[in-house]
CHARMM-style PDB file with segment names, atoms N, HN, CA, C and O in Angstrom:
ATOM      1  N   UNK     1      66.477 152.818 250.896  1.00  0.00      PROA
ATOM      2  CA  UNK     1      67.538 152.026 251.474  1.00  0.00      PROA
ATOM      3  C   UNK     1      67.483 150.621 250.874  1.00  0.00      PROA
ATOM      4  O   UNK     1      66.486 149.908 250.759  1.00  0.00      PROA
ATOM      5  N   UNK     2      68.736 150.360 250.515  1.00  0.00      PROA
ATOM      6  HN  UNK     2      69.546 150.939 250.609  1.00  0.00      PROA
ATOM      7  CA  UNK     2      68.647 149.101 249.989  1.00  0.00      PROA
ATOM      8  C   UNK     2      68.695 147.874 251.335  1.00  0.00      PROA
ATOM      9  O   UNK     2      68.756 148.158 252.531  1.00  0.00      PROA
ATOM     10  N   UNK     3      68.644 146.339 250.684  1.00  0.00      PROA
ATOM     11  HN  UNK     3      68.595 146.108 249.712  1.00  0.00      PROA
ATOM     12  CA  UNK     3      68.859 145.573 251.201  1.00  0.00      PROA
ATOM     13  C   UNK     3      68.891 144.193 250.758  1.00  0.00      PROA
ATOM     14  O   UNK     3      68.588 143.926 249.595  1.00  0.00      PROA
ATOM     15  N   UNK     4      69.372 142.922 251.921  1.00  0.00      PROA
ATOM     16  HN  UNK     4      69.619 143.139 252.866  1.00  0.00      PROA
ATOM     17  CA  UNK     4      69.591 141.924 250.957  1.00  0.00      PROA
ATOM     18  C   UNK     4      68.417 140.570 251.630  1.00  0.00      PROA
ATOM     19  O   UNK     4      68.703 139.375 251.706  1.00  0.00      PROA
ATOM     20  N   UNK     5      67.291 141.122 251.985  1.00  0.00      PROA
ATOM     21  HN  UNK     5      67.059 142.093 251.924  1.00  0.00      PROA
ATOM     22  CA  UNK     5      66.460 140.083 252.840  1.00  0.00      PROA
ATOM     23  C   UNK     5      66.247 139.253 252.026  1.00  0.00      PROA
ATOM     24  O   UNK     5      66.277 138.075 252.381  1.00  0.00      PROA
ATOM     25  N   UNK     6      65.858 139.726 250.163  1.00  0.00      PROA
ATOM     26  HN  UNK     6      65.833 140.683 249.875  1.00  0.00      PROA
ATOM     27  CA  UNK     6      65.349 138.401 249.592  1.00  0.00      PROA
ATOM     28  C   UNK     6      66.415 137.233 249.123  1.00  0.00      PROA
ATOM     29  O   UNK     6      66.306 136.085 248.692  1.00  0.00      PROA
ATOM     30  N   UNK     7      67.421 138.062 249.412  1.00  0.00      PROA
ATOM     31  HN  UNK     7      67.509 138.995 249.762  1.00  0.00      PROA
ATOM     32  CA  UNK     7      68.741 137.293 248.849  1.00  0.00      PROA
ATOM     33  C   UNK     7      69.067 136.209 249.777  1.00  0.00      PROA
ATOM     34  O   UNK     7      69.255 135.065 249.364  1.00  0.00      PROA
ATOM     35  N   UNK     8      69.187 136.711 251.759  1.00  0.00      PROA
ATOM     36  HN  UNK     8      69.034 137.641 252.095  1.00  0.00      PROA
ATOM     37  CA  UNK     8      69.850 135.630 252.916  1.00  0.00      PROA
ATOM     38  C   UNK     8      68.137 134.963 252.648  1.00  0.00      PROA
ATOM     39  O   UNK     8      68.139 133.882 252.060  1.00  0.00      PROA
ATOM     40  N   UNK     9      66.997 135.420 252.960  1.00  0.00      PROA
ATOM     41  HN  UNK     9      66.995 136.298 253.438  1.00  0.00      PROA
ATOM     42  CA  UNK     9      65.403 134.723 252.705  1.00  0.00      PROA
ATOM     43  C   UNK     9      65.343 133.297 251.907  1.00  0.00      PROA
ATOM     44  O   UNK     9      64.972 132.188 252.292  1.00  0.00      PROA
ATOM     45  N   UNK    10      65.949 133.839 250.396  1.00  0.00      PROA
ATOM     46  HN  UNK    10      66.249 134.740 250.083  1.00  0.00      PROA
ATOM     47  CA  UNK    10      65.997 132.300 249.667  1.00  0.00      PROA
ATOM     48  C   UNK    10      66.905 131.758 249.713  1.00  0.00      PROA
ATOM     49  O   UNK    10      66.685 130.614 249.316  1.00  0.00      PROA
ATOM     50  N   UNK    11      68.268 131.942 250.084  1.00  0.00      PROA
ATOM     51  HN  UNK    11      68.446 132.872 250.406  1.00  0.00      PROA
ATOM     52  CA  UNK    11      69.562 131.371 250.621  1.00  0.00      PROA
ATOM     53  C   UNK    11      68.942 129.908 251.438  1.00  0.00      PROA
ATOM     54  O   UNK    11      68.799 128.741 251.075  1.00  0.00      PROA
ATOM     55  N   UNK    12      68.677 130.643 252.691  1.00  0.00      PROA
ATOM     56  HN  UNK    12      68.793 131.591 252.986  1.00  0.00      PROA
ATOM     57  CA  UNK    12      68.220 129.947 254.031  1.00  0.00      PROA
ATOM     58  C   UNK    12      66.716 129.301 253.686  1.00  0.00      PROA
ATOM     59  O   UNK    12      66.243 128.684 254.641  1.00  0.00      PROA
ATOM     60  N   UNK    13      65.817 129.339 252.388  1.00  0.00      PROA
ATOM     61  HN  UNK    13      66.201 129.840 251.613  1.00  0.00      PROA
ATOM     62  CA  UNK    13      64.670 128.377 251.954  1.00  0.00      PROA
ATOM     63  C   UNK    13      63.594 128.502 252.720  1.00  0.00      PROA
ATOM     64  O   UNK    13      62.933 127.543 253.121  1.00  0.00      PROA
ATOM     65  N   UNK    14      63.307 129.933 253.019  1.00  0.00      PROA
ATOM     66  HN  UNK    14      63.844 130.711 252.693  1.00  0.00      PROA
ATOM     67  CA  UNK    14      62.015 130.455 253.258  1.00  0.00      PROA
ATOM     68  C   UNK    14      61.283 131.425 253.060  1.00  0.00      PROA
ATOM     69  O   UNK    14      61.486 132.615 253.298  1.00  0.00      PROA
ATOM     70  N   UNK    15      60.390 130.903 252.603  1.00  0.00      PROA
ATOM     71  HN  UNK    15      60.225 129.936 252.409  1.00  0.00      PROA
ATOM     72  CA  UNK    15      59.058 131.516 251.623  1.00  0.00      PROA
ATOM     73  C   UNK    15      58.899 132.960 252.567  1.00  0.00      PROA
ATOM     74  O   UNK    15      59.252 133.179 253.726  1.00  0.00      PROA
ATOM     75  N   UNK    16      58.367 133.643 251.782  1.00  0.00      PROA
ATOM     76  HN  UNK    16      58.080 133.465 250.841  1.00  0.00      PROA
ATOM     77  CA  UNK    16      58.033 135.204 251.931  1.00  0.00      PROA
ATOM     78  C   UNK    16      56.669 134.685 253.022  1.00  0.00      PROA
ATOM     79  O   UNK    16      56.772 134.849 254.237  1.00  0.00      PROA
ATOM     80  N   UNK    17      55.635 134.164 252.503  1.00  0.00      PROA
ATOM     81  HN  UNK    17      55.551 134.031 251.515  1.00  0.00      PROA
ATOM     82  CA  UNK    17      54.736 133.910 253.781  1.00  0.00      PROA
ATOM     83  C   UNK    17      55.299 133.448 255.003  1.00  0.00      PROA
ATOM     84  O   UNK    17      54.834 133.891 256.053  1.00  0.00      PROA
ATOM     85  N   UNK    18      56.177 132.671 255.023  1.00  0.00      PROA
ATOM     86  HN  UNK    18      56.555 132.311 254.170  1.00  0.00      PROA
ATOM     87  CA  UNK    18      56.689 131.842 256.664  1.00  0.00      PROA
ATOM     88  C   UNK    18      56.807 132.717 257.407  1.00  0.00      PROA
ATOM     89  O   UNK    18      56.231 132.975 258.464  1.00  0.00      PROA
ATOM     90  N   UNK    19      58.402 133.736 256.266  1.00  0.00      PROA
ATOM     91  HN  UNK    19      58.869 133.527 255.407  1.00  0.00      PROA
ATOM     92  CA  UNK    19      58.787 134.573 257.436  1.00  0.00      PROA
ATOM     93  C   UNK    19      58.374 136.108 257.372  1.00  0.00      PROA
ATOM     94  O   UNK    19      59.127 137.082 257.400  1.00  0.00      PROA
ATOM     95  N   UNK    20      57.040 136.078 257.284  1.00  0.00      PROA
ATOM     96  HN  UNK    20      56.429 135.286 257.261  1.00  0.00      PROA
ATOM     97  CA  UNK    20      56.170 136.934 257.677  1.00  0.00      PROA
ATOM     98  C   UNK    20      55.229 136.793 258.668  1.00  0.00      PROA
ATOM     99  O   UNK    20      54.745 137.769 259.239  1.00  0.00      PROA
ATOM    100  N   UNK    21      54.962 135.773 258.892  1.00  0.00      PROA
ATOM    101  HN  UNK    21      55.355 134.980 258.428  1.00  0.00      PROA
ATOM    102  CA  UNK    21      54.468 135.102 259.962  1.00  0.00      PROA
ATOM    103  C   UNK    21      55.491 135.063 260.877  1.00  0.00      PROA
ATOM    104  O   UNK    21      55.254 135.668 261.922  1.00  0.00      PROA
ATOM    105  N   UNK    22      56.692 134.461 260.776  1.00  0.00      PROA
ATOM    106  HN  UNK    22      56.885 133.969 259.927  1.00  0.00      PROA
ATOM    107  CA  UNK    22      57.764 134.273 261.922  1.00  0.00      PROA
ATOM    108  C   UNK    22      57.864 135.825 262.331  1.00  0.00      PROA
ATOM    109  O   UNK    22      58.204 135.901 263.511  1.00  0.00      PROA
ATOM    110  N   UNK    23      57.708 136.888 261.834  1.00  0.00      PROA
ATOM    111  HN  UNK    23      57.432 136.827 260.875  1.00  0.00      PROA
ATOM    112  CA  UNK    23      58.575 138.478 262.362  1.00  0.00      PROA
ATOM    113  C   UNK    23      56.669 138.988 262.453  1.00  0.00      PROA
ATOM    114  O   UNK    23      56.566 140.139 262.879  1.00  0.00      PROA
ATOM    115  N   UNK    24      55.591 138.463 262.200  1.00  0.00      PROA
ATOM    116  HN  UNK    24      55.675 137.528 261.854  1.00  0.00      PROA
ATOM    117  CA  UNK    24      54.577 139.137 262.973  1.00  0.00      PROA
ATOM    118  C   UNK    24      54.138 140.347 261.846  1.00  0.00      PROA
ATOM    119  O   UNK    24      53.705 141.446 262.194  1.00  0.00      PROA
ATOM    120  N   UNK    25      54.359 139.878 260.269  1.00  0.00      PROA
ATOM    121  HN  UNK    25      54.711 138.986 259.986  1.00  0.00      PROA
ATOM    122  CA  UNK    25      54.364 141.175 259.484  1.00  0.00      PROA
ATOM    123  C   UNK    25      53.574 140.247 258.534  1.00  0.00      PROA
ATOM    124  O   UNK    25      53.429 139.024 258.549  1.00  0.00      PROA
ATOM    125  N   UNK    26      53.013 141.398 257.534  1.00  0.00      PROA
ATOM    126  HN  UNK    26      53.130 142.391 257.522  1.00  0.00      PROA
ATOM    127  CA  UNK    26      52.246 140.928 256.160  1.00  0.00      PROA
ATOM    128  C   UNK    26      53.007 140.318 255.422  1.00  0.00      PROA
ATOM    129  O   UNK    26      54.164 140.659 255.671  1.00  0.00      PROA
ATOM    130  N   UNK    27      52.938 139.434 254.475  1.00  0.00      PROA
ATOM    131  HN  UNK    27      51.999 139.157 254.273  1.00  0.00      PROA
ATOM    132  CA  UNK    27      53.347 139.203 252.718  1.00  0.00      PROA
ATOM    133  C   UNK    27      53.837 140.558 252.785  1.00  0.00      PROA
ATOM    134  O   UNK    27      54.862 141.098 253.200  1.00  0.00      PROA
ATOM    135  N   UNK    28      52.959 140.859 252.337  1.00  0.00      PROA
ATOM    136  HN  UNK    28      52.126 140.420 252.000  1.00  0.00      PROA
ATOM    137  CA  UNK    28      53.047 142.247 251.625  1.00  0.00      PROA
ATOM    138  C   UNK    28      53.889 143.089 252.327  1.00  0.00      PROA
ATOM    139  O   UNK    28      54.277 143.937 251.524  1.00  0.00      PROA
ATOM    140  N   UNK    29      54.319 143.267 253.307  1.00  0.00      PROA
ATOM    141  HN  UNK    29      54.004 142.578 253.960  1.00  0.00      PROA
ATOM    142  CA  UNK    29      55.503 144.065 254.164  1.00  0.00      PROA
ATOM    143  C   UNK    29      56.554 143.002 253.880  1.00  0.00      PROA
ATOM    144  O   UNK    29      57.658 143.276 254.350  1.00  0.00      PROA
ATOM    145  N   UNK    30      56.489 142.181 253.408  1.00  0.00      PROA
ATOM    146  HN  UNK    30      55.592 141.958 253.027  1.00  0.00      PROA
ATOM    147  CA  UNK    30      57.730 141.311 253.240  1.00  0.00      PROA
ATOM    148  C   UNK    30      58.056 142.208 251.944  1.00  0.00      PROA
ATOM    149  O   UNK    30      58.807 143.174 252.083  1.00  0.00      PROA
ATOM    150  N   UNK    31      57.474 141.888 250.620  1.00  0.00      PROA
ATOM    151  HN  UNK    31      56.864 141.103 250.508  1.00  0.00      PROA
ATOM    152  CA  UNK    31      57.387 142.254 249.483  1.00  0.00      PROA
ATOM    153  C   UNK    31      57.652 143.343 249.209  1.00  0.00      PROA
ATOM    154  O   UNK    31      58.478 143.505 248.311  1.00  0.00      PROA
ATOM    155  N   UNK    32      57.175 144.288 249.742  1.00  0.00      PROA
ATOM    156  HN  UNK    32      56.504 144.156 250.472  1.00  0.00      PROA
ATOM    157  CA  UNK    32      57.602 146.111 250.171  1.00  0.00      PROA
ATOM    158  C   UNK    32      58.924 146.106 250.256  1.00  0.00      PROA
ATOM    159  O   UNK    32      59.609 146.575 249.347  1.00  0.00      PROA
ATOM    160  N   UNK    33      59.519 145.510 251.492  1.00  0.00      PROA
ATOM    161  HN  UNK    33      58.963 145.128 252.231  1.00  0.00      PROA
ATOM    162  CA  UNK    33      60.672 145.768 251.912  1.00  0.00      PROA
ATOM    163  C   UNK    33      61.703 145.170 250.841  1.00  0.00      PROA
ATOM    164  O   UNK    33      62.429 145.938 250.211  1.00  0.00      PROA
ATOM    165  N   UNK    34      61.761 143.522 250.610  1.00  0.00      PROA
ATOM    166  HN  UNK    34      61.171 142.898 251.122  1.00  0.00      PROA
ATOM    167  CA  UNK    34      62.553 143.487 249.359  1.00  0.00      PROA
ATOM    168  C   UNK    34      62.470 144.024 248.281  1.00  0.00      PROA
ATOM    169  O   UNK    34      63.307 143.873 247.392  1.00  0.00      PROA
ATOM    170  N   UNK    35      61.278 144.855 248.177  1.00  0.00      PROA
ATOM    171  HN  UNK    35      60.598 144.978 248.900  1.00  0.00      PROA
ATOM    172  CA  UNK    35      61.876 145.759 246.531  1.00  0.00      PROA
ATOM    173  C   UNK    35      62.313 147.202 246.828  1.00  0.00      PROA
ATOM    174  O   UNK    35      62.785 147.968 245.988  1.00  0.00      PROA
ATOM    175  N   UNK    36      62.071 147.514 248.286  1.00  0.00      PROA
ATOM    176  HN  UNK    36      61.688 146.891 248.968  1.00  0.00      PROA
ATOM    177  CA  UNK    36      62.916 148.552 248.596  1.00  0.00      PROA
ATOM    178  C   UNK    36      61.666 149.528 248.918  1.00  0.00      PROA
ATOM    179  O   UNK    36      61.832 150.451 249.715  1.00  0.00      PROA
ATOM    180  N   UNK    37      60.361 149.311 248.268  1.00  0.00      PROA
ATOM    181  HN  UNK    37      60.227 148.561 247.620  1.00  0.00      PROA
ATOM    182  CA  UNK    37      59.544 150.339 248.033  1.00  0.00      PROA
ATOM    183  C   UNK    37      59.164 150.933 249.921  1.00  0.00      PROA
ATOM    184  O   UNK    37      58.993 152.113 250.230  1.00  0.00      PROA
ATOM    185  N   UNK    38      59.134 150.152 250.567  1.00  0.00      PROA
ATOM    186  HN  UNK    38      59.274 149.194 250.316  1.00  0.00      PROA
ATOM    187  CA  UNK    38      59.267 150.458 252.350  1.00  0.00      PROA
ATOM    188  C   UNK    38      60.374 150.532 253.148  1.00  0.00      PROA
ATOM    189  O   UNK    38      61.193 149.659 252.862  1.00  0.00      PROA
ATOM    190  N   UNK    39      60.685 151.216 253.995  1.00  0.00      PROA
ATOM    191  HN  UNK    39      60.020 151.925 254.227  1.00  0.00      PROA
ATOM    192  CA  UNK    39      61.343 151.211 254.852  1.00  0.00      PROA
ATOM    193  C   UNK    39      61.399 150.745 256.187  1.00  0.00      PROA
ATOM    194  O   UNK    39      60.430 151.213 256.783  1.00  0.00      PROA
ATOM    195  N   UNK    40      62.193 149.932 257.038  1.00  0.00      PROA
ATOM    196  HN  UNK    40      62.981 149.551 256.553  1.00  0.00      PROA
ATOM    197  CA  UNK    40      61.243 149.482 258.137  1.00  0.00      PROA
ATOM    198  C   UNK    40      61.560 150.542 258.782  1.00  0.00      PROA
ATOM    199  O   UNK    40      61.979 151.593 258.296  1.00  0.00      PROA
ATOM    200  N   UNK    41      61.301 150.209 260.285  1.00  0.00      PROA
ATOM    201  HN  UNK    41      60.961 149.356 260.680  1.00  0.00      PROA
ATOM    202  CA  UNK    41      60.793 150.729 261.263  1.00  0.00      PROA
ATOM    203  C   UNK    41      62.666 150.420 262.249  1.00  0.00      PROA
ATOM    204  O   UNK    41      63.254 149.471 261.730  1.00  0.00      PROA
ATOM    205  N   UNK    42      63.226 150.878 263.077  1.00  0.00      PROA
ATOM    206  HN  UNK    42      62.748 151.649 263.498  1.00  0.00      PROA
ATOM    207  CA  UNK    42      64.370 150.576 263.479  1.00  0.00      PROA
ATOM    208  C   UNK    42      64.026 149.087 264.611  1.00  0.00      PROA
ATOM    209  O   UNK    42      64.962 148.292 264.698  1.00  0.00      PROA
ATOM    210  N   UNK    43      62.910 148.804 265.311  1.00  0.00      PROA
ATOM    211  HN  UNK    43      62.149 149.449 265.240  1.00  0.00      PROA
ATOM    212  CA  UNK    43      62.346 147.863 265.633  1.00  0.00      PROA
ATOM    213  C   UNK    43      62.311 146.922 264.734  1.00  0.00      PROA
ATOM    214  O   UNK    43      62.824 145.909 265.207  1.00  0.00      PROA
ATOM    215  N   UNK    44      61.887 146.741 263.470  1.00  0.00      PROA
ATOM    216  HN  UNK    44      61.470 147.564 263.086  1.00  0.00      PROA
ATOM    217  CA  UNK    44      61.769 145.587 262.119  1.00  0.00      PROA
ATOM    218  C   UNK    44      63.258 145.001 262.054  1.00  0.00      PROA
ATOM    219  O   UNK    44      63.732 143.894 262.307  1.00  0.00      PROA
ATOM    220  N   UNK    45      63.943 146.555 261.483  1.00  0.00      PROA
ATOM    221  HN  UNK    45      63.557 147.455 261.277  1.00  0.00      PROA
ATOM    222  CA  UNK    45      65.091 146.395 261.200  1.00  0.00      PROA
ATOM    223  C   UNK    45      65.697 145.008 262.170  1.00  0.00      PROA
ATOM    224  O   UNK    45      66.087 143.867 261.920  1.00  0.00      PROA
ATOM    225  N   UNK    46      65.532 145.778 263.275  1.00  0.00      PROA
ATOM    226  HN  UNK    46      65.216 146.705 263.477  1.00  0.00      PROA
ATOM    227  CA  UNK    46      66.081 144.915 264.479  1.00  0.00      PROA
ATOM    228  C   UNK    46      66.047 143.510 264.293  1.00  0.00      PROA
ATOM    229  O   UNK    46      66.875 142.645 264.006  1.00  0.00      PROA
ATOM    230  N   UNK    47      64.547 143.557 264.607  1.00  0.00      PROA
ATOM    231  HN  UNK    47      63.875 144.259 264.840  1.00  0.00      PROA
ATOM    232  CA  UNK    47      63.998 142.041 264.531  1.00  0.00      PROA
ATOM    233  C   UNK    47      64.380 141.030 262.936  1.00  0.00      PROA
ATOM    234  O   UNK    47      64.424 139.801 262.884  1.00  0.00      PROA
ATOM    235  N   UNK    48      64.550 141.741 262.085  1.00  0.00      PROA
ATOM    236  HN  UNK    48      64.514 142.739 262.127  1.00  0.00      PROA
ATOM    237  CA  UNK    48      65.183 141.230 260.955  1.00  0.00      PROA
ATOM    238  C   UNK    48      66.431 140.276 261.024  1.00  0.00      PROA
ATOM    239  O   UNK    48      66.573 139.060 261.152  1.00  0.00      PROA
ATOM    240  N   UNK    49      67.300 141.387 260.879  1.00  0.00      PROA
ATOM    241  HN  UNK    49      67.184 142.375 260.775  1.00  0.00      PROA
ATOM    242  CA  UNK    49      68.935 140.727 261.414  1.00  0.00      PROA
ATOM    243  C   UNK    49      68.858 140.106 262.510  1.00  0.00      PROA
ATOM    244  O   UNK    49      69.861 139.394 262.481  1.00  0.00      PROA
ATOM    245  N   UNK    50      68.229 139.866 263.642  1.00  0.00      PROA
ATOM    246  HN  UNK    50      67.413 140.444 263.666  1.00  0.00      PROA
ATOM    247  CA  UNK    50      68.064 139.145 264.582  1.00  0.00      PROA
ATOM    248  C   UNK    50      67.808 137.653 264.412  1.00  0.00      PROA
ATOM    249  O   UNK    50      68.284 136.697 265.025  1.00  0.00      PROA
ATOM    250  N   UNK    51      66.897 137.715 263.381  1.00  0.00      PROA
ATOM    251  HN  UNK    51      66.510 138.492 262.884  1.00  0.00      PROA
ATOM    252  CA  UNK    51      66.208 136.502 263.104  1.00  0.00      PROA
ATOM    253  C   UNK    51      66.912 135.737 261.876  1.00  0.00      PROA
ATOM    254  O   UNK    51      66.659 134.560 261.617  1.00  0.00      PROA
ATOM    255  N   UNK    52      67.999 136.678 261.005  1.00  0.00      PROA
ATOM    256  HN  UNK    52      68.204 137.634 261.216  1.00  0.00      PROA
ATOM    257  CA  UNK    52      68.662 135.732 260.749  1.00  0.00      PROA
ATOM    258  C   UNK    52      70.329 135.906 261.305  1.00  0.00      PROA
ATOM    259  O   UNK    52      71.114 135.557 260.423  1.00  0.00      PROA
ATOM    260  N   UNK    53      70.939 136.330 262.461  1.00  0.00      PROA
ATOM    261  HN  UNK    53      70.300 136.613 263.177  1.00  0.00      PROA
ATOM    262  CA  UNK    53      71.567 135.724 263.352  1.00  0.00      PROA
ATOM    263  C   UNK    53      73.035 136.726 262.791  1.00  0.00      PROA
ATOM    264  O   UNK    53      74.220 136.400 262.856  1.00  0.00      PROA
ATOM    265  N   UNK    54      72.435 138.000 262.252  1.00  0.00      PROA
ATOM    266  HN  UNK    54      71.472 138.265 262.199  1.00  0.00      PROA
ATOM    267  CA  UNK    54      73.313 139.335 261.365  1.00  0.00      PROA
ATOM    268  C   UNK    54      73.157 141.027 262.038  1.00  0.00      PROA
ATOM    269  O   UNK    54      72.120 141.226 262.671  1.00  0.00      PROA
ATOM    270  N   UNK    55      73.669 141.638 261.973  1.00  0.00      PROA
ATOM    271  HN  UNK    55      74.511 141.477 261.459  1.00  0.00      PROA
ATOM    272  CA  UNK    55      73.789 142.848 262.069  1.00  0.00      PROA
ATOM    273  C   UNK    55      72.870 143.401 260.915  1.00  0.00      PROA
ATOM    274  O   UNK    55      72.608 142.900 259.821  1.00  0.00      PROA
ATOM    275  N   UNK    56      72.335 144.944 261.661  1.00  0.00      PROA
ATOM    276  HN  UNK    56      72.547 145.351 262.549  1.00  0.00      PROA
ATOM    277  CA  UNK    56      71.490 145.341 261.030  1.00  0.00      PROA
ATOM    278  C   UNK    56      72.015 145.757 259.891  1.00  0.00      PROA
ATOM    279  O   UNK    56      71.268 145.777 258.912  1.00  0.00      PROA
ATOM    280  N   UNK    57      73.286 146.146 259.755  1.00  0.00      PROA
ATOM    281  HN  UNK    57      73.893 146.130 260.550  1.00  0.00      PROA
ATOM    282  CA  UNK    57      74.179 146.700 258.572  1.00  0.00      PROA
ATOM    283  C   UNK    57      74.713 145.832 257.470  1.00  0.00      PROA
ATOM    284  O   UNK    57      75.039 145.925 256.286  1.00  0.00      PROA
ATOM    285  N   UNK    58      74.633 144.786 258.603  1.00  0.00      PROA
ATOM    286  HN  UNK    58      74.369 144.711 259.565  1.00  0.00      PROA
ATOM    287  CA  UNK    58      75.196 143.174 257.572  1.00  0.00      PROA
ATOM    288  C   UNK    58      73.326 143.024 256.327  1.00  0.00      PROA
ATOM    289  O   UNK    58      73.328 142.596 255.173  1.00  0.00      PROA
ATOM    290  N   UNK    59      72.390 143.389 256.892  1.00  0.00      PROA
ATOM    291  HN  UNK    59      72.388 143.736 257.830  1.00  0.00      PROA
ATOM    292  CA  UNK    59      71.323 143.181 256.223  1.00  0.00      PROA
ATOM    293  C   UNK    59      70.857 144.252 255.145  1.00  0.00      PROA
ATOM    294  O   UNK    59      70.464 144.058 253.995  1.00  0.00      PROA
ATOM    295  N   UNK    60      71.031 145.551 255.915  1.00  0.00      PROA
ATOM    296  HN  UNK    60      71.351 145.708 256.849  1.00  0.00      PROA
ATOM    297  CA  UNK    60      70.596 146.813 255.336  1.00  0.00      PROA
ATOM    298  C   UNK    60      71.571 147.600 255.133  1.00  0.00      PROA
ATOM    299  O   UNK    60      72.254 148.029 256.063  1.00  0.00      PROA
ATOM    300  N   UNK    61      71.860 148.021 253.410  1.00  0.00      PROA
ATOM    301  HN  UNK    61      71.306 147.672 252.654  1.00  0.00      PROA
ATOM    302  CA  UNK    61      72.939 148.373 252.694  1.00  0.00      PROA
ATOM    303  C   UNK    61      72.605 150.519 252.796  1.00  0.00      PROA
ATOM    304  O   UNK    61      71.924 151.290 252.120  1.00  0.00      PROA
ATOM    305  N   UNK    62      73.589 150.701 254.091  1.00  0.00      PROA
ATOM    306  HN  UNK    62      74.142 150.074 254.640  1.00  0.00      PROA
ATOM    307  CA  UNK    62      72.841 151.936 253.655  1.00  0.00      PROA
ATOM    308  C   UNK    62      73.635 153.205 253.346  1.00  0.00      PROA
ATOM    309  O   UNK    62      74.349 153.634 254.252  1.00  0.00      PROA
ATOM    310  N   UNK    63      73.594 154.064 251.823  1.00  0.00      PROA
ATOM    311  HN  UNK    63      73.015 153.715 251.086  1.00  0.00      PROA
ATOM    312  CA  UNK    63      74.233 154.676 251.180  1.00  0.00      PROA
ATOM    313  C   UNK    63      74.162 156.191 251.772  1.00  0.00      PROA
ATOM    314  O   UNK    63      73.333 157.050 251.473  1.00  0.00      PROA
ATOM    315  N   UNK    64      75.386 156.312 252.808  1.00  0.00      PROA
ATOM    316  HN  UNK    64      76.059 155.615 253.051  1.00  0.00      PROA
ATOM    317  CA  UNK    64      75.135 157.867 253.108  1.00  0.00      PROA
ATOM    318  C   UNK    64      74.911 159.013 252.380  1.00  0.00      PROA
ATOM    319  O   UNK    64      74.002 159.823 252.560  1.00  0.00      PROA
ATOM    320  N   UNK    65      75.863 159.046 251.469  1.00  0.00      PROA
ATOM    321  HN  UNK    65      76.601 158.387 251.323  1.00  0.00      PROA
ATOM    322  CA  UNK    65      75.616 160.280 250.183  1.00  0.00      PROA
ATOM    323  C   UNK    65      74.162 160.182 249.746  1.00  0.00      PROA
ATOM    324  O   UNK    65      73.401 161.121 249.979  1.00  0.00      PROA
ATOM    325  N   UNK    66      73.751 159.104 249.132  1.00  0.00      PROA
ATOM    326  HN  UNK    66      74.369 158.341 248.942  1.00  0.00      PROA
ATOM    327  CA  UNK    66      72.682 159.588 248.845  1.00  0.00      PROA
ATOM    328  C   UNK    66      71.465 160.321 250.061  1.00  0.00      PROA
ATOM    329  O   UNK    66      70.831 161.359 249.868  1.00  0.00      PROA
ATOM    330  N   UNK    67      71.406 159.588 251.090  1.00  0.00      PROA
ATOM    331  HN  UNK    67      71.921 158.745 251.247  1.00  0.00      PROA
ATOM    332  CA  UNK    67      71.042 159.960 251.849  1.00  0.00      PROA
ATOM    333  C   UNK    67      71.159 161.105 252.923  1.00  0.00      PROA
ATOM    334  O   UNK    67      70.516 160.991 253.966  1.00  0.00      PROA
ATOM    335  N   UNK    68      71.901 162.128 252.721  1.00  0.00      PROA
ATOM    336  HN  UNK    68      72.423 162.221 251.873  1.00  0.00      PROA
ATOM    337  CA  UNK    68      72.729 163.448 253.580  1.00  0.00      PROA
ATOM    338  C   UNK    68      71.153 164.464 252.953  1.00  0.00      PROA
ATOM    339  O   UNK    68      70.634 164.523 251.838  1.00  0.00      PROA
ATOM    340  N   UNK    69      70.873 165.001 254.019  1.00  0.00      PROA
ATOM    341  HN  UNK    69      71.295 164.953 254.925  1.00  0.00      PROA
ATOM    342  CA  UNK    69      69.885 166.267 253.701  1.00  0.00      PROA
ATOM    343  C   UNK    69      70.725 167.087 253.758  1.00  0.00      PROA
ATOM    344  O   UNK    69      71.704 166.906 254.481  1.00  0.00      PROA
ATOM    345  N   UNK    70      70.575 168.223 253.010  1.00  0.00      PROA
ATOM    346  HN  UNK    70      69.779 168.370 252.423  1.00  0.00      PROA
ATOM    347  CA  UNK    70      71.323 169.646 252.379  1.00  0.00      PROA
ATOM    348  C   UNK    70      70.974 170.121 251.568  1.00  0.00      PROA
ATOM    349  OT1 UNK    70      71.540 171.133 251.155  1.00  0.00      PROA
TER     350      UNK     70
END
């Protein structure tokens, strides 16, 4: 699933450590998630778009086709 955290993240001028600390998560779960290599959790998700003041959909770009099991 894609997304655009590192994009609104450096928009709004905060470092991958801050707001990993601000949402209670690693660097490294920061880092995961903007390169896509993780997925959050529908709780993260949450707390994500929450924290920057967006919908979870407004944050997380998510491509049904690719995603349809069959």
């Amino acid at each position: 699933m894609k997304n655009k955290i590192e994009q609104i993240r450096k928009e709004r001028g905060i470092r991958q450590e801050e707001f990993a600390k601000l949402l209670g998560v690693s660097r490294q779960t920061i880092s995961s998630l903007e390169t896509g290599r993780y997925n959050p959790s529908i709780f993260l998700a949450h707390k994500i778009a929450k924290f920057f003041d967006m919908t979870i959909e407004e944050v997380f770009l998510f491509d049904e086709e690719t995603n349809l099991e069959g």
